[in-house]
N, C-alpha and C positions, 0 to 999 in steps of 0.2 A: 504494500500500500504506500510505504514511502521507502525514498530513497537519499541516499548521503549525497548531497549537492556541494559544491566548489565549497572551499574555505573563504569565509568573507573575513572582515574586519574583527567579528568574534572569535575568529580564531585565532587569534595572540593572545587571547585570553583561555582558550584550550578549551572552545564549544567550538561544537559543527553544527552548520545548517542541515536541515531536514526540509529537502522541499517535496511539496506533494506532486504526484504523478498520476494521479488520474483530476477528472470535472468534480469538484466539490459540488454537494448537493445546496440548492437556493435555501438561503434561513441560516447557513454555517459562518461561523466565526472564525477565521483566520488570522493569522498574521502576515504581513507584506513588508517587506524592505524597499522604500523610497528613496534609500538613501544613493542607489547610484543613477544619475542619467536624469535625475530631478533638479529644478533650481527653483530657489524660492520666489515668489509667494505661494510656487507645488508644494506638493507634502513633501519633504526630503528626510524622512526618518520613520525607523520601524513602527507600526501600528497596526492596530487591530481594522479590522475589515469586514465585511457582510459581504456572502455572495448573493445579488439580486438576481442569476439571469443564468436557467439553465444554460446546459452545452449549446451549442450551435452547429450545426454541419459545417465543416469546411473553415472552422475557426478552432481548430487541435493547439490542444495547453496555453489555451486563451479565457480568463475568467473575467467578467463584469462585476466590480466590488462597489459598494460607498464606503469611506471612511467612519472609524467610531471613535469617540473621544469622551476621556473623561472631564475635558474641560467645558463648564457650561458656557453655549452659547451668549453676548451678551450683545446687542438682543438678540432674543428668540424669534426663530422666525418661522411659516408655517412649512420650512425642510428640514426643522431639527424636530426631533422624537429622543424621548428617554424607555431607556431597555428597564425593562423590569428586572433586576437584581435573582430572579430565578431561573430566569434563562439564559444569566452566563457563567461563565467559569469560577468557580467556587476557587476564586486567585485572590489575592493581595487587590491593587488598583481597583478589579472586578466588584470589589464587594465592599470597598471602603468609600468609592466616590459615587457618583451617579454616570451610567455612559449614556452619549448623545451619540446617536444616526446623525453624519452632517450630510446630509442627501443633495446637496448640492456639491459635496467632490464626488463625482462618478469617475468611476476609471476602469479599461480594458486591462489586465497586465499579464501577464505569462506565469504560467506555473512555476518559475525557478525566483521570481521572488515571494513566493506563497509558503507558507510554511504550518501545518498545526499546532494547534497550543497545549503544551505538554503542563500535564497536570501533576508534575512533580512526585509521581510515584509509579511505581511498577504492580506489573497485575503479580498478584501472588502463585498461581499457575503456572505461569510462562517466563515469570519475569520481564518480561520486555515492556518499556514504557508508554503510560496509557495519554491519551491523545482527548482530549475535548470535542466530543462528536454530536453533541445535540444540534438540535436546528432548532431557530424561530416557530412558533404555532402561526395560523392562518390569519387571526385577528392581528398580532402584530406586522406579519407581511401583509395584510392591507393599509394597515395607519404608517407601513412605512415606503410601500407602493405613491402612495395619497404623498407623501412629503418628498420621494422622488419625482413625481410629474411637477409638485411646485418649485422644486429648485432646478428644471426647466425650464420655469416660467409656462408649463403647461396643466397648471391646476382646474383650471375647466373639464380636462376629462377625467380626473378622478372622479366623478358620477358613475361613471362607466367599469369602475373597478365591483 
């Protein structure tokens, strides 16, 4: 399911990347490195991610994210959404702040800056380390559908969701 990807900049620090190899399913939580080939005011640093937008034909190890952030929007606007604290990672950041959907960064990016979030422990079976695989429930992929079409500036058709 995954695989050992290049040595980035964590690895002077003695971590390897783990990048994902197959289509993560829509509603999952990831992580992306922005950090290469980005300049600011892009995202230029690792962060958590949503995938919005199953596979595509003809678009292999190419995934549709928005950005997620613990930093509250100021002001709110009608493309940020806060995640309910039960459907994510039972992590540090995850559970001490509020995270916001910023539905206005959409981004295509390839699977070798993708990476799952490791939940800091091993399965007791197998040993091998266990990975954060839930997904969003339907109600929040539509309030976060609804704050994608607005930071399009395409809120009129959220009706149609």
């Amino acid at each position: 399911m995954f695989k050992m990807n290049h040595l980035d900049q964590a690895s002077k620090k003695g971590i390897l990347r783990v990048a994902i190899i197959f289509h993560p399913k829509v509603g999952q939580i990831l992580m992306c490195d922005f950090s290469k080939g980005f300049e600011e005011p892009e995202m230029v640093k690792k962060r958590p991610v949503l995938v919005v937008a199953p596979s595509i034909v003809g678009r292999g190890k190419l995934v549709t994210i928005i950005c997620l952030s613990t930093t509250e929007p100021n002001p709110k606007q009608n493309y940020h959404y806060v995640l309910p604290k039960s459907s994510l990672p039972q992590l540090g950041n995850f559970q001490s702040k509020d995270t916001w959907v910023k539905a206005d960064m959409i981004y295509t990016v390839g699977f070798n800056r993708l990476e799952a979030i490791r939940l800091g422990k091993r399965d007791p079976n197998t040993n091998k380390r266990v990975y954060f695989t839930d997904r969003l429930g339907r109600e929040n992929m539509k309030g976060i559908y609804n704050c994608l079409l607005c930071g399009l500036n395409l809120g009129g058709l959220s009706k149609h969701l």
